[in-house]
C-alpha positions as YAML, in Angstrom:
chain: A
units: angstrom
residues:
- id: 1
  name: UNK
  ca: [-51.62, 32.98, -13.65]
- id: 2
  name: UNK
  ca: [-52.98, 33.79, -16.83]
- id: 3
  name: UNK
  ca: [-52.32, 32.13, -20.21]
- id: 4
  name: UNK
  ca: [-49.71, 34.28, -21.56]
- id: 5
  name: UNK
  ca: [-49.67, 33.04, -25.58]
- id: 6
  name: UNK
  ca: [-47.32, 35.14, -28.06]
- id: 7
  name: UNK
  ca: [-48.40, 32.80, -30.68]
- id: 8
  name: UNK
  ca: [-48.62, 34.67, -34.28]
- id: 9
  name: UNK
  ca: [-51.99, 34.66, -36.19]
- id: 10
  name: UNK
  ca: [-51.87, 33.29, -39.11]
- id: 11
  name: UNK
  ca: [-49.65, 30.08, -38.00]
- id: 12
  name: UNK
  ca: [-45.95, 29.63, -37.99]
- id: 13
  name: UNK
  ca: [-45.35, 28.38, -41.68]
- id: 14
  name: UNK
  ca: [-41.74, 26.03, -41.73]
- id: 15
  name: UNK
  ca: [-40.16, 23.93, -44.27]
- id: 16
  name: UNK
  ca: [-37.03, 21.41, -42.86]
- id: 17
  name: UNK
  ca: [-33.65, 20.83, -44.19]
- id: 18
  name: UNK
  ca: [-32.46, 17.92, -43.09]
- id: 19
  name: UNK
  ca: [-33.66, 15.22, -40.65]
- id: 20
  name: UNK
  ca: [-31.78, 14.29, -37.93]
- id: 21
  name: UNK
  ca: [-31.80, 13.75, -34.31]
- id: 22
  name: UNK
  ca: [-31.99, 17.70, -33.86]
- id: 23
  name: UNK
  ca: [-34.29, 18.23, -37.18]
- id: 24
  name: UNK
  ca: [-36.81, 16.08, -35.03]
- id: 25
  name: UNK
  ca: [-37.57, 18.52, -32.56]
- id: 26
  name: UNK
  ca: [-38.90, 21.07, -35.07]
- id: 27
  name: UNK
  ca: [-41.25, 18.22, -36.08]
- id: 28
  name: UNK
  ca: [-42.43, 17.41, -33.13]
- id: 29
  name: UNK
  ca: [-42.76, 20.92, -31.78]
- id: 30
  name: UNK
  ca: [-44.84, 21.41, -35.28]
- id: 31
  name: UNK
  ca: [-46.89, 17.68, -34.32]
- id: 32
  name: UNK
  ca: [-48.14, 18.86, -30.72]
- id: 33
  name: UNK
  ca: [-48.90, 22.07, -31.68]
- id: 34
  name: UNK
  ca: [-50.59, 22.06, -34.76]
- id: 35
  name: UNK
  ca: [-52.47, 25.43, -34.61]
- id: 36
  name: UNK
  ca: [-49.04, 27.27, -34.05]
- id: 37
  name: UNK
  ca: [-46.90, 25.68, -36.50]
- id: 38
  name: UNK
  ca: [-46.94, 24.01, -39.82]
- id: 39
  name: UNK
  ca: [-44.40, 22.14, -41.58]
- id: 40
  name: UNK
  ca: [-44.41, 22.08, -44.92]
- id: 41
  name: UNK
  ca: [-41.91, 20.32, -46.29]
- id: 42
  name: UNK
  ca: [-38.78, 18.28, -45.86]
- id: 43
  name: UNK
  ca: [-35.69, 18.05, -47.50]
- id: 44
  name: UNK
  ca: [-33.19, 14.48, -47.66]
- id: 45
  name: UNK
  ca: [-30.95, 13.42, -50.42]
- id: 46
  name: UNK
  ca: [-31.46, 9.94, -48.58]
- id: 47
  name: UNK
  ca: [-34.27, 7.93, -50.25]
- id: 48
  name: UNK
  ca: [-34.76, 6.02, -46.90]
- id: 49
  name: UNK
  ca: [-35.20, 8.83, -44.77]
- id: 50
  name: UNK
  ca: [-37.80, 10.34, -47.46]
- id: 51
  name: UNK
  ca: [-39.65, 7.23, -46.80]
- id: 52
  name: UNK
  ca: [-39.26, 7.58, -43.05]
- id: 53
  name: UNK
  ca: [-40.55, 11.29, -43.55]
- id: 54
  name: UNK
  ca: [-43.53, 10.49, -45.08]
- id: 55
  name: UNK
  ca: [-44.32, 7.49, -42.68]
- id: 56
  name: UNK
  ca: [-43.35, 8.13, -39.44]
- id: 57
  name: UNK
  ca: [-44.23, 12.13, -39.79]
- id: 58
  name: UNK
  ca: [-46.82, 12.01, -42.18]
- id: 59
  name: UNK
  ca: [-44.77, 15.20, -44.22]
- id: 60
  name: UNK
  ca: [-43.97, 15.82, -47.45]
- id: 61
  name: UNK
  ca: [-40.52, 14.49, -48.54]
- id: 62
  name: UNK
  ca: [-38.20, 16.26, -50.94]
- id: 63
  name: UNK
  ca: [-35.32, 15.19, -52.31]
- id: 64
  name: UNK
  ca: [-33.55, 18.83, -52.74]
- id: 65
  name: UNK
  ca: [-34.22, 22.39, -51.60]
- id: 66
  name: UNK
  ca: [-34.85, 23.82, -55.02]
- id: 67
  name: UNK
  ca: [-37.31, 21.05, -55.02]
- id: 68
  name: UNK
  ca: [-39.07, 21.81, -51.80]
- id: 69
  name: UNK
  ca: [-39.15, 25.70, -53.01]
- id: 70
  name: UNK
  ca: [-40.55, 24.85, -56.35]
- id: 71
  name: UNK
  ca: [-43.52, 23.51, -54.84]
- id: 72
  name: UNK
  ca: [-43.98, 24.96, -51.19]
- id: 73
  name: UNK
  ca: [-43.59, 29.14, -49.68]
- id: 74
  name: UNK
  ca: [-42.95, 28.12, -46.42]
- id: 75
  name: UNK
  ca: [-42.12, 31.58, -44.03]
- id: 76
  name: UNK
  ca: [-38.54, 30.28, -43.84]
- id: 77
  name: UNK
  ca: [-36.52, 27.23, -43.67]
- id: 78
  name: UNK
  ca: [-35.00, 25.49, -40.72]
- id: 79
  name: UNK
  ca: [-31.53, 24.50, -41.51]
- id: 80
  name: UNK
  ca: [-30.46, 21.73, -39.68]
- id: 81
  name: UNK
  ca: [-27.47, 19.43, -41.07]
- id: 82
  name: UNK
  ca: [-24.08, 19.10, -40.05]
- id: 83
  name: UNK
  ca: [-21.53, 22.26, -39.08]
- id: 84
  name: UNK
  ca: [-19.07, 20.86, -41.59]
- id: 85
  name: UNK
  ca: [-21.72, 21.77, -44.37]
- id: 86
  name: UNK
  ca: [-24.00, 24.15, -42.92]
- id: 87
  name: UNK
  ca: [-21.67, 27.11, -44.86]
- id: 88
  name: UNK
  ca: [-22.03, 25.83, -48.23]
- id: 89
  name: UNK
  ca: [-25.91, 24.74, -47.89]
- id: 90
  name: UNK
  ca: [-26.47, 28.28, -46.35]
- id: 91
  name: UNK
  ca: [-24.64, 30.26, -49.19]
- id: 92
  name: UNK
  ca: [-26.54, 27.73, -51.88]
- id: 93
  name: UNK
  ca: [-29.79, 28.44, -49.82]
- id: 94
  name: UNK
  ca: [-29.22, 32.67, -50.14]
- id: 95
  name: UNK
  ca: [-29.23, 32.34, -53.79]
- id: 96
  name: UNK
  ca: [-33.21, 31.80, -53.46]
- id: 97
  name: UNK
  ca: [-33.52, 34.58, -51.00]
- id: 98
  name: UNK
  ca: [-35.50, 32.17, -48.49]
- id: 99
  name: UNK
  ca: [-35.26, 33.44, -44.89]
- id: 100
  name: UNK
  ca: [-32.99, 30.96, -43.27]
- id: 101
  name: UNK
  ca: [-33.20, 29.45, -39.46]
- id: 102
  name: UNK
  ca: [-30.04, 27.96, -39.49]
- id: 103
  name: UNK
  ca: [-28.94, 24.96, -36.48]
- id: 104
  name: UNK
  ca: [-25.72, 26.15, -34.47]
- id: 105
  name: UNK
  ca: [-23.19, 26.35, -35.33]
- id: 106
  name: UNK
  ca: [-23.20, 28.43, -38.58]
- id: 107
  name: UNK
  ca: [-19.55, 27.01, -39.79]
- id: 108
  name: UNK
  ca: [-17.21, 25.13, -38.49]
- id: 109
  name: UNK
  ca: [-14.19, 27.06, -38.76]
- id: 110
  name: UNK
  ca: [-13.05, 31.01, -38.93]
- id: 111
  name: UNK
  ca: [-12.38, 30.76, -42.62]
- id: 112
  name: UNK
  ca: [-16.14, 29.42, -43.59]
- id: 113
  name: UNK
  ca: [-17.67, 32.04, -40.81]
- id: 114
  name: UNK
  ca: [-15.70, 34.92, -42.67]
- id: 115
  name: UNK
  ca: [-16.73, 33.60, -46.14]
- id: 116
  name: UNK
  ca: [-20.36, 33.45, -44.81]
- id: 117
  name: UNK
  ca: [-20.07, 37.05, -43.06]
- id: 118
  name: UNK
  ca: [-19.04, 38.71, -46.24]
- id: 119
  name: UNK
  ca: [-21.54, 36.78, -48.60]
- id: 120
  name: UNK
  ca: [-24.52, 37.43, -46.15]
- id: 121
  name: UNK
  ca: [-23.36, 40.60, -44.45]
- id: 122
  name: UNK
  ca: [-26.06, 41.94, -41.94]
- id: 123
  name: UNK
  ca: [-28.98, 42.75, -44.37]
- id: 124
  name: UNK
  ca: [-29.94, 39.21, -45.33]
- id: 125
  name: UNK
  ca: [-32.59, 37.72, -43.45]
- id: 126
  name: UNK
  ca: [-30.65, 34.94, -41.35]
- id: 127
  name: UNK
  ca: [-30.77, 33.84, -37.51]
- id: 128
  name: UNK
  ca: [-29.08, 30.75, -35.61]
- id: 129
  name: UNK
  ca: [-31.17, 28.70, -34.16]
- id: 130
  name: UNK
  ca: [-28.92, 29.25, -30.44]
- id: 131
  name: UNK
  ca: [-31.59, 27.99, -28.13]
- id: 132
  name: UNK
  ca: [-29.64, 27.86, -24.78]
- id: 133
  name: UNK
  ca: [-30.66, 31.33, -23.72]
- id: 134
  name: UNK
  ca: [-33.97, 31.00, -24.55]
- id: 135
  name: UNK
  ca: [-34.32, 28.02, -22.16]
- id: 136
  name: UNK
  ca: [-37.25, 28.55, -19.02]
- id: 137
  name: UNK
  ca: [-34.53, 29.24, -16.32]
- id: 138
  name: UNK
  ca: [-31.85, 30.86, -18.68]
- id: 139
  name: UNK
  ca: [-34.67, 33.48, -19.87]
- id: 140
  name: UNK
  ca: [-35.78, 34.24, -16.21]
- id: 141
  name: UNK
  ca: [-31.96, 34.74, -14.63]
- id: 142
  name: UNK
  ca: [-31.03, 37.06, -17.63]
- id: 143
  name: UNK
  ca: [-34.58, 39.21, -16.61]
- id: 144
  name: UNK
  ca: [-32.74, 39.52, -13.39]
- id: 145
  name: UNK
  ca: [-29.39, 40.07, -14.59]
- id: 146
  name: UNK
  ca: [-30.75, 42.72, -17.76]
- id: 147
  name: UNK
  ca: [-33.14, 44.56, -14.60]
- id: 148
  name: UNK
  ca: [-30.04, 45.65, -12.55]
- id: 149
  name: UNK
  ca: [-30.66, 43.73, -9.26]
- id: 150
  name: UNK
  ca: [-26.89, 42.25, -9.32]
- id: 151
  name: UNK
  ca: [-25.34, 45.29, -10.11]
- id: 152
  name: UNK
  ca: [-22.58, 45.76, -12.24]
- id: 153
  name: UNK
  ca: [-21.69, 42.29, -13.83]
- id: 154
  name: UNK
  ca: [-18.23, 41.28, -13.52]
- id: 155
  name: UNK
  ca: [-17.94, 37.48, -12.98]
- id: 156
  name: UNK
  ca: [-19.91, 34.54, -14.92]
- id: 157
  name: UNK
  ca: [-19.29, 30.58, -14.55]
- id: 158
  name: UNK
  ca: [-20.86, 28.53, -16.70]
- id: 159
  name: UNK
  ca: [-20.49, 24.92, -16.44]
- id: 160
  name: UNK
  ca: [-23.50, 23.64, -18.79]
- id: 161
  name: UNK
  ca: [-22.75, 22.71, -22.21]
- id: 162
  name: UNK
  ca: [-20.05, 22.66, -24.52]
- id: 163
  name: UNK
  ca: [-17.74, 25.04, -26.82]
- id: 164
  name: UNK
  ca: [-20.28, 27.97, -28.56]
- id: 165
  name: UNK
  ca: [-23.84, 27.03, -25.96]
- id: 166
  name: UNK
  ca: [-21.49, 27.73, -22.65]
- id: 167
  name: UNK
  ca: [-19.63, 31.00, -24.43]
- id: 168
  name: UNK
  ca: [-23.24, 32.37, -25.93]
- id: 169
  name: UNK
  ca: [-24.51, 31.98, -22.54]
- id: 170
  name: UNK
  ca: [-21.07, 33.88, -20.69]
- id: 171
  name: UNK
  ca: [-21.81, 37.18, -23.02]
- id: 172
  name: UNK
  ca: [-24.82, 37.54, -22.49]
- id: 173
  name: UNK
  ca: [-24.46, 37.30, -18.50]
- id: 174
  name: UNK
  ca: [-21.47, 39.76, -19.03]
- id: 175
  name: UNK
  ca: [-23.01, 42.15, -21.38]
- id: 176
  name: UNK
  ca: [-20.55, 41.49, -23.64]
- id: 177
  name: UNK
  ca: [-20.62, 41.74, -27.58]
- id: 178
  name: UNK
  ca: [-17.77, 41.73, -29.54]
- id: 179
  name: UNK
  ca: [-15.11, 42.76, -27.21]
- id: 180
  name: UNK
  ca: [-11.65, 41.10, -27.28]
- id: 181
  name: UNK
  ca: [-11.00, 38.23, -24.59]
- id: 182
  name: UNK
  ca: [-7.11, 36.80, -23.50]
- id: 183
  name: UNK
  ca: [-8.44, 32.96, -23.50]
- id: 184
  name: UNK
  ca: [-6.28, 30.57, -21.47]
- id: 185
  name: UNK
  ca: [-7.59, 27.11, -21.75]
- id: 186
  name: UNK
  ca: [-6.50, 23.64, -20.11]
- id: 187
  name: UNK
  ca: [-8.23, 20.32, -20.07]
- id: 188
  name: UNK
  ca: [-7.27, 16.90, -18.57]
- id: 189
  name: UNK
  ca: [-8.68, 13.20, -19.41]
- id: 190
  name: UNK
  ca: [-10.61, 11.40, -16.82]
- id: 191
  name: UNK
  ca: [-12.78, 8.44, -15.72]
- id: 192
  name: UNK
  ca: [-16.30, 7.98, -15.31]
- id: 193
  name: UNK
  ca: [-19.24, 5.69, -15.31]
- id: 194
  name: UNK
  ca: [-20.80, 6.07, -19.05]
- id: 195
  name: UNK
  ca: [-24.09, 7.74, -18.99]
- id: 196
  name: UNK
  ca: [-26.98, 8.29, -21.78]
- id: 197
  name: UNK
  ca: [-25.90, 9.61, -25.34]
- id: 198
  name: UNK
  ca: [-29.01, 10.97, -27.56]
- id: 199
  name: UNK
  ca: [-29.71, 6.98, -28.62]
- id: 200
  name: UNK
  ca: [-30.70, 7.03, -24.77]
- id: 201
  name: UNK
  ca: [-29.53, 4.87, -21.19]
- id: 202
  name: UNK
  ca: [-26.66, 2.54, -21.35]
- id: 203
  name: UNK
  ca: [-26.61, -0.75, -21.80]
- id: 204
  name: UNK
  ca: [-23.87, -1.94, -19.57]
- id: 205
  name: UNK
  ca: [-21.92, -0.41, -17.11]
- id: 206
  name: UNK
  ca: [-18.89, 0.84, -18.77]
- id: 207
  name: UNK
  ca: [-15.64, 3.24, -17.47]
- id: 208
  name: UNK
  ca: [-14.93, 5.55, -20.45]
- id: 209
  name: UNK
  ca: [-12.98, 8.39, -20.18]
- id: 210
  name: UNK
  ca: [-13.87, 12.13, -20.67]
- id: 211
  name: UNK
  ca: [-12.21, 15.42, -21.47]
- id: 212
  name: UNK
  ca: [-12.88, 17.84, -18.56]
- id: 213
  name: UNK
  ca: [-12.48, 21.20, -20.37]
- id: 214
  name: UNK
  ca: [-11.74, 24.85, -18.13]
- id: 215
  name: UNK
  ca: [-11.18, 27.89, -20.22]
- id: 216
  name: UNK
  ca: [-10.85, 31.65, -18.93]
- id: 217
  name: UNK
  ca: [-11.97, 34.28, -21.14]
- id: 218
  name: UNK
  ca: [-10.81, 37.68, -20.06]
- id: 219
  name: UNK
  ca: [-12.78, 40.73, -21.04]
- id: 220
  name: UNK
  ca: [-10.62, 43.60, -20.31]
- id: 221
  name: UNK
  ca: [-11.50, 42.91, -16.50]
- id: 222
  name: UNK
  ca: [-15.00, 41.03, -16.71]
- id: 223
  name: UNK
  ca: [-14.02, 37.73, -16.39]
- id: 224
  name: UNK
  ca: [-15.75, 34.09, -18.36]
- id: 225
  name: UNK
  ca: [-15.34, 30.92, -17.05]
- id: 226
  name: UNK
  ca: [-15.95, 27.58, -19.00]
- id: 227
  name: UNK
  ca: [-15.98, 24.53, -16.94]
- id: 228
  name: UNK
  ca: [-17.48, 21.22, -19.05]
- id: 229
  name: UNK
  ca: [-16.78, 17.96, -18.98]
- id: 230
  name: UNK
  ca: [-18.14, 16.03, -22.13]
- id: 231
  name: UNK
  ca: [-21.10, 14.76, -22.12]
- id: 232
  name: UNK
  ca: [-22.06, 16.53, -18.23]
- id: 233
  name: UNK
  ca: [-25.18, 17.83, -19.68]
- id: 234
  name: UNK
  ca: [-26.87, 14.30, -20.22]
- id: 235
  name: UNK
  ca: [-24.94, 12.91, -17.21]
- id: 236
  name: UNK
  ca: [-26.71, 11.31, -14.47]
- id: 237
  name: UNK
  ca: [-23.82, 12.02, -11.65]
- id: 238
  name: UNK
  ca: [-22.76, 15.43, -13.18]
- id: 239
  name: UNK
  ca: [-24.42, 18.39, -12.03]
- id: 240
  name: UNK
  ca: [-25.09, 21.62, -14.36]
- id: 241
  name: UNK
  ca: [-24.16, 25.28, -12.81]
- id: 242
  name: UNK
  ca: [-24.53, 28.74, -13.36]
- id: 243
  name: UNK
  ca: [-22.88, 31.56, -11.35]
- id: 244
  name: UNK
  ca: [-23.90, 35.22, -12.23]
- id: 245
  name: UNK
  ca: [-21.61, 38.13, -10.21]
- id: 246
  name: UNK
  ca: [-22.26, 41.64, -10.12]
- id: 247
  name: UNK
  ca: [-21.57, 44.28, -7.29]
- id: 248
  name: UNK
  ca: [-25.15, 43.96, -5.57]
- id: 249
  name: UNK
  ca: [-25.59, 40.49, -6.07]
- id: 250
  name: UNK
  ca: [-25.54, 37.34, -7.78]
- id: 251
  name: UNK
  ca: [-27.75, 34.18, -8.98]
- id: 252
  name: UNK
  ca: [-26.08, 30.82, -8.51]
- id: 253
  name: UNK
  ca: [-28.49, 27.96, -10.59]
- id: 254
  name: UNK
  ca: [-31.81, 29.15, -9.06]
- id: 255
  name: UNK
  ca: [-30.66, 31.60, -6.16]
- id: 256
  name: UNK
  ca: [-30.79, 34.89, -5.95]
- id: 257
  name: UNK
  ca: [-28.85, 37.20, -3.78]
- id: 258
  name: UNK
  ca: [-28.72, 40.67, -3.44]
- id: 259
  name: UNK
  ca: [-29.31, 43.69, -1.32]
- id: 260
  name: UNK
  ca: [-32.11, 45.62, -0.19]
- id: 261
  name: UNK
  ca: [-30.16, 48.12, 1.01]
- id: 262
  name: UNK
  ca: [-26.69, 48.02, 2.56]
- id: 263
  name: UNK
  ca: [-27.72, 46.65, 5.71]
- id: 264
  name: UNK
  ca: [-30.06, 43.91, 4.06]
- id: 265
  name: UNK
  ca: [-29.46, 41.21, 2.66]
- id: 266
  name: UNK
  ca: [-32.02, 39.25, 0.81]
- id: 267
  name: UNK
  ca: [-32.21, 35.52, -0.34]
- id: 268
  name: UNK
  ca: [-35.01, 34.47, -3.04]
- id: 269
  name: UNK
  ca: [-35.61, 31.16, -4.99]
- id: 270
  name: UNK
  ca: [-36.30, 30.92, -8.41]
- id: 271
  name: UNK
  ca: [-39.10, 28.52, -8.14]
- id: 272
  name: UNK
  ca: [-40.20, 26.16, -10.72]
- id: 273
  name: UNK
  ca: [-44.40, 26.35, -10.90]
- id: 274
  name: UNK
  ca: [-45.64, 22.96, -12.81]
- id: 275
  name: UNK
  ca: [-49.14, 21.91, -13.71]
- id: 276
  name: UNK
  ca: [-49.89, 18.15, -12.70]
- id: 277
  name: UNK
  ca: [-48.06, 17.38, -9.47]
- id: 278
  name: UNK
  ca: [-49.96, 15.80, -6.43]
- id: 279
  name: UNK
  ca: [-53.91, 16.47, -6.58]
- id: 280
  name: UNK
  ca: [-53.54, 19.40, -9.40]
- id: 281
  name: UNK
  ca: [-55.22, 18.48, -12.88]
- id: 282
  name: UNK
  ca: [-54.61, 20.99, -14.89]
- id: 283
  name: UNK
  ca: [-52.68, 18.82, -17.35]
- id: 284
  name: UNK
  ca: [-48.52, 18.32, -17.17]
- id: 285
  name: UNK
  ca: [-46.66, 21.15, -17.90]
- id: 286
  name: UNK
  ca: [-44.32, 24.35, -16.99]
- id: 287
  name: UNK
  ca: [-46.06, 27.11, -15.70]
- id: 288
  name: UNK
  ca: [-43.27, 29.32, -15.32]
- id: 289
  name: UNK
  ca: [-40.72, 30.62, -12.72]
- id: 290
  name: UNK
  ca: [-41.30, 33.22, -10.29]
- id: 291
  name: UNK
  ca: [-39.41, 34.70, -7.87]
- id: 292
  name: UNK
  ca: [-41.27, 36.12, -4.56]
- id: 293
  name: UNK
  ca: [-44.34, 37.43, -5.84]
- id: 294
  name: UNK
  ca: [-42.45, 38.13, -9.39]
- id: 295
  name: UNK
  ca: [-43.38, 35.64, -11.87]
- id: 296
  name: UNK
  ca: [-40.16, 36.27, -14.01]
- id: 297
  name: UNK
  ca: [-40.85, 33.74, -17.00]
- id: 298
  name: UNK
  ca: [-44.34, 32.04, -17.90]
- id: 299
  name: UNK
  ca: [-44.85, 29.71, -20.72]
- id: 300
  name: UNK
  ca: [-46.19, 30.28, -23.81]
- id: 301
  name: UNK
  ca: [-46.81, 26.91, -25.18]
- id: 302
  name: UNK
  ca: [-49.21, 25.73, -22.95]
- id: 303
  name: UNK
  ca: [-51.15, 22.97, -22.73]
- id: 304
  name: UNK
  ca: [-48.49, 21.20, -25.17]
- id: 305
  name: UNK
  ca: [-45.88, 18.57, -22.65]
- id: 306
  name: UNK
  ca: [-42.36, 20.18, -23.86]
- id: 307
  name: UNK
  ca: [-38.98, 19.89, -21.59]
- id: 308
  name: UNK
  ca: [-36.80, 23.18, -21.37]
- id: 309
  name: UNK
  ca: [-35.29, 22.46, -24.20]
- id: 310
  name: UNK
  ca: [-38.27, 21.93, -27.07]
- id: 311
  name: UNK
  ca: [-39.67, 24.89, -25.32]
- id: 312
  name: UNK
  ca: [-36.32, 26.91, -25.88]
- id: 313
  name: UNK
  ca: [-36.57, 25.54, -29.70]
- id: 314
  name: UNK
  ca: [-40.40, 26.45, -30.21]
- id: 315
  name: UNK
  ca: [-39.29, 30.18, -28.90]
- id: 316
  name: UNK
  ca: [-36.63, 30.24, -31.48]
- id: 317
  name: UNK
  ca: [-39.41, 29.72, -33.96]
- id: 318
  name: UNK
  ca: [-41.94, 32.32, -32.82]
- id: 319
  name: UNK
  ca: [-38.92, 34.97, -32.72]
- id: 320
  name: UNK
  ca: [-37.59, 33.70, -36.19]
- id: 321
  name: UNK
  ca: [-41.60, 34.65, -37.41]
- id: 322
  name: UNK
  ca: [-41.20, 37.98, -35.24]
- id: 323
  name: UNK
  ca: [-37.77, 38.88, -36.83]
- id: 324
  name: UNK
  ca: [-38.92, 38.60, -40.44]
- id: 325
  name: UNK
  ca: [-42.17, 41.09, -39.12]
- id: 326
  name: UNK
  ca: [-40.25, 43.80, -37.57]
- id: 327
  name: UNK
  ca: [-36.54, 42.90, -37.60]
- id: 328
  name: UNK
  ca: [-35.62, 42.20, -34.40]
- id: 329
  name: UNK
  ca: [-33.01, 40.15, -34.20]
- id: 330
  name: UNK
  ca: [-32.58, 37.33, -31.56]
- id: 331
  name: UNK
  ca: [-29.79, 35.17, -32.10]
- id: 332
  name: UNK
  ca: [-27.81, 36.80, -35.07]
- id: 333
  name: UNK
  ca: [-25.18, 35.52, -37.85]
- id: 334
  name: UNK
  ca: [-22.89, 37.95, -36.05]
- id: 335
  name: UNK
  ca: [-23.58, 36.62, -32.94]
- id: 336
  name: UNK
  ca: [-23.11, 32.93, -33.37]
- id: 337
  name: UNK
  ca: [-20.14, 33.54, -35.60]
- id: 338
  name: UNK
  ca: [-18.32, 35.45, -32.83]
- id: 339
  name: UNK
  ca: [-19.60, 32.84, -29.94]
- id: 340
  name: UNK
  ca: [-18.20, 30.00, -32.35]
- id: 341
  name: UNK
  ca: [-14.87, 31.91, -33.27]
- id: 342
  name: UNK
  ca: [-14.55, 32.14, -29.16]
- id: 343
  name: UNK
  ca: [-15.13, 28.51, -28.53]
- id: 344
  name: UNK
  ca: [-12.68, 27.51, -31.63]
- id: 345
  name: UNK
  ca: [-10.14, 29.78, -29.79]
- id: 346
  name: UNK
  ca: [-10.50, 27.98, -26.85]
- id: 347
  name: UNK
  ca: [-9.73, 24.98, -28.13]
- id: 348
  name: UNK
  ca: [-6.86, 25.94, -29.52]
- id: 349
  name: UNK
  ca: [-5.65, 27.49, -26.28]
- id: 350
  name: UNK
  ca: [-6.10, 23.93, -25.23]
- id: 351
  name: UNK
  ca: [-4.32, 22.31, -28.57]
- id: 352
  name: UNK
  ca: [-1.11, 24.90, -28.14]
- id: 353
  name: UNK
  ca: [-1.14, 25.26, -23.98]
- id: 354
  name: UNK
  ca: [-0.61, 29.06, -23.67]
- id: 355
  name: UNK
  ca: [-2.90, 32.23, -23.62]
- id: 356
  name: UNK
  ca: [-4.95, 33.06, -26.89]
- id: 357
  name: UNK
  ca: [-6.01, 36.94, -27.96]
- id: 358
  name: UNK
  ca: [-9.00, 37.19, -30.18]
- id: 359
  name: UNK
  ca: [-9.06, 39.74, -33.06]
- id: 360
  name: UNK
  ca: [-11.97, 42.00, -33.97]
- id: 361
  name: UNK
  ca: [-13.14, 40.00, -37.01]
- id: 362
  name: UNK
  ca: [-15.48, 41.25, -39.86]
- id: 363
  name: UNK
  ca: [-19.07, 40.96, -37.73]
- id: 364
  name: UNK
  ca: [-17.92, 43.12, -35.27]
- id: 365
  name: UNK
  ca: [-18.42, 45.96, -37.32]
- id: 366
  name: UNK
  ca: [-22.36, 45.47, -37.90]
...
């Protein structure tokens, strides 16, 4: 296997808003890769966390974006604060005319999305930084799903991640964009042994009790399902899933089904290829994921020690540089707004105990 690099020459030029737990894996994506990306700047209100900026990162600290603008010209800006004000910052931020990378979700209700899909509309240069698709195993079962091997699509499970992740991840296994959906939606309280939260392993054994969430989304025959329990993606006794149906096939986590022809049935792992296990020294690292002699994703980020996730982020970037270039779009305002208006249907499906039907709203017509 060859190196296969899509990084941009000159380098990946970023300035952060905000400087959170999520804000920090920008940074650190920037920090191992240095000859990719640059970070030019970062923006807190907090004077604590400037400090902590300039310390811990070694970055310049701003106190406000039209501070950070009046002295840097980064590509774009990464956007990542709160849902509550992500809306406002965003619509403050398109006065400048900065390309924005913006942290899902965009808003964090209908009204805000609508405000921000008729201020922005589908010229200005905006994407949501949505990085669930673009995650290793996630990009190589949607190669198999996009090339036709399973078929026509029909039926897609998804029991990952919560609300607008799990629904982003159920269109695109469906083919679906802005079609209607009948949601009906149920979820029960339960008990469980507390696992880690982003501050990391517990400290005790605890019983807490967790929303388990199931949701079907009906698109005029192809049928979503949501299956989460909170916090199952960082559990330690919760498995994740994926189940992908069409009419030749499907993929189930990493297996693939399908038929050679009608008579044969074939069975194929999607295999996980890492550098630095047993006697191999090529440093620590995914490879990529091949299936038979297919290698269906290989990293671009090597040599740099990333887990699915940072490498999902670090894509996000590189296609964020790419989109500004030639206008491809990868994860639009469109798109997240209709994968968050799904998910806040759902809940409410839950909230009111009946069947939901969505409305074409305002992005649909892009």
């Amino acid at each position: 296997m060859e190196k296969n690099s899509k990084y941009p020459v000159p380098k990946i030029n970023f300035a952060v808003i905000g400087i959170g737990w999520r804000a920090e894996f920008f940074l650190r994506i920037a920090r191992a890769l240095p000859e990719q990306f640059e970070v030019l700047g970062v923006v807190s209100s907090r004077t604590s966390k400037r400090e902590e900026i300039r310390n811990k990162w070694g970055l310049r600290a701003y106190q406000s974006a039209e501070e950070l603008l009046a002295n840097e010209k980064p590509d774009f800006v990464v956007l990542s604060i709160s849902k509550e004000a992500a809306a406002e910052v965003i619509l403050q931020l398109a006065e400048s005319g900065i390309p924005i990378l913006a942290e899902t979700p965009p808003a964090a209700n209908l009204s805000e999305l609508i405000k921000l899909n008729k201020k922005l509309g589908e010229d200005y240069p905006i994407q949501i930084a949505e990085q669930y698709h673009l995650q290793p195993l996630h990009q190589a079962i949607f190669k198999l799903v996009n090339s036709g091997r399973l078929g026509e699509v029909n039926y897609a499970r998804v029991s990952i991640s919560h609300g607008y992740h799990a629904v982003s991840l159920l269109r695109k296994a469906l083919g679906i964009e802005f079609e209607n959906a009948e949601i009906e939606a149920r979820s029960f309280e339960k008990p469980i042994v507390k696992g880690p939260d982003r501050s990391g392993a517990p400290g005790k054994r605890e019983i807490v009790s967790k929303r388990h969430e199931f949701a079907f989304l009906d698109f005029d025959g192809k049928l979503g399902v949501y299956d989460f329990e909170r916090d199952q993606h960082r559990s330690w006794i919760r498995s994740q899933e994926i189940l992908i149906r069409g009419s030749e096939g499907e993929i189930k986590n990493s297996t693939l089904k399908y038929l050679k022809d009608y008579q044969t049935p074939i069975e194929l792992e999607l295999k996980r290829v890492e550098a630095g296990i047993n006697q191999n020294l090529e440093g620590f690292y995914l490879k990529g994921i091949t299936c038979g002699e297919e290698w269906l994703y290989q990293n671009p980020f090597l040599p740099a020690r990333f887990s699915d996730d940072e490498i999902a982020v670090a894509e996000a970037l590189v296609k964020m540089k790419d989109f500004l270039e030639t206008g491809d779009s990868f994860y639009s305002l469109a798109e997240a707004s209709q994968d968050q208006y799904l998910a806040l249907m759902i809940e409410e499906s839950f909230q009111k105990k009946e069947k939901i039907e969505t409305q074409k709203q305002i992005w649909s017509s892009y």
